[in-house]
N, C-alpha and C positions, 0 to 999 in steps of 0.2 A: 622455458615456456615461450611457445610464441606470443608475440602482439594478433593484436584483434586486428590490427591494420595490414600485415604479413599476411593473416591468414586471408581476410578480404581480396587482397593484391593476389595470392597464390589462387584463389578462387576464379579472379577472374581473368588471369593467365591460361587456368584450365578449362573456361567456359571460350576462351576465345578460338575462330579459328585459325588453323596452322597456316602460315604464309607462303609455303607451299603449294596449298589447295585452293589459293587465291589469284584473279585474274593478273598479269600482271599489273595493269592501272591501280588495282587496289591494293597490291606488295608496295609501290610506289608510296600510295597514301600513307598507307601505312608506317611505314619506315619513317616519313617527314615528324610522325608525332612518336617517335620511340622514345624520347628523352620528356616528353609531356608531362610525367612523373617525377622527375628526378629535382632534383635543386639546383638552382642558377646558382653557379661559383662568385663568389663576391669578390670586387678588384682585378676581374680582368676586363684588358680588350681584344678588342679582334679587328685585325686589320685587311681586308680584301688585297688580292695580289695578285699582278698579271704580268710576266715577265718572260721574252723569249720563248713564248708559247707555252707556259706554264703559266694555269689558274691557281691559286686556293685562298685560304684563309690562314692566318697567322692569327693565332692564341699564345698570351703571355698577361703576368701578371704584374700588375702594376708595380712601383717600388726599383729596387737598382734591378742592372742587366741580369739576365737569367745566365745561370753556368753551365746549360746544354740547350740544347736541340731535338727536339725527336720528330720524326715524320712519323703520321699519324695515317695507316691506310685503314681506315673503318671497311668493315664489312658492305655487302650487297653486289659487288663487283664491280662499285660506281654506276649501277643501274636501278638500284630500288633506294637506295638513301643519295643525300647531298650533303656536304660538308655543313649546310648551313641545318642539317638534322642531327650532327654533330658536336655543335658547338658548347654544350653545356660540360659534355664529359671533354672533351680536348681543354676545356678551362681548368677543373678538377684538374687533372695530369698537369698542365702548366703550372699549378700552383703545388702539387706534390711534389715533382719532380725538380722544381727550381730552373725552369727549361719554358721556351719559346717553343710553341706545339706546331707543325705545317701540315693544314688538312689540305689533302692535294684536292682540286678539282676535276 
């Protein structure tokens, strides 16, 4: 059985419009609050990073060194979202995968 909460969320997933058929400024807004819903990952940080012409953000979870790496290229084509629209799910993955997450900029 679904949650009453599911079914709410899938409602208003279907009542929303497609991002698609939205001006680009508004795919942009959009996109910044896609993680709005979801759950802030407990015990990580994120560290800004600018290095030999390479921007992003580094996600890792607190506690001993992490045992990989993953570079993380989130959807949008780096034109409708920012890494920093990203950061709740790149923490999630940090802490699942036992890994230091790098959302590129």
């Amino acid at each position: 059985m679904v949650s009453a909460e599911a079914q709410r969320f899938a409602d208003m997933v279907r009542q929303a419009p497609r991002m698609a058929e939205l001006p680009l400024a508004a795919q942009r807004t959009a996109g910044e609050h896609a993680e709005d819903l979801s759950a802030t990952p407990e015990g990580i940080t994120y560290e800004t990073v600018a290095d030999g012409g390479v921007a992003g953000v580094w996600a890792q979870a607190s506690g001993p060194a992490p045992t990989s790496t993953v570079l993380y290229l989130f959807g949008g084509g780096h034109v409708i979202t920012s890494p920093r629209s990203r950061h709740k799910f790149a923490g999630h993955l940090a802490r699942a995968l036992d890994a230091r997450v790098l959302l590129l900029d």
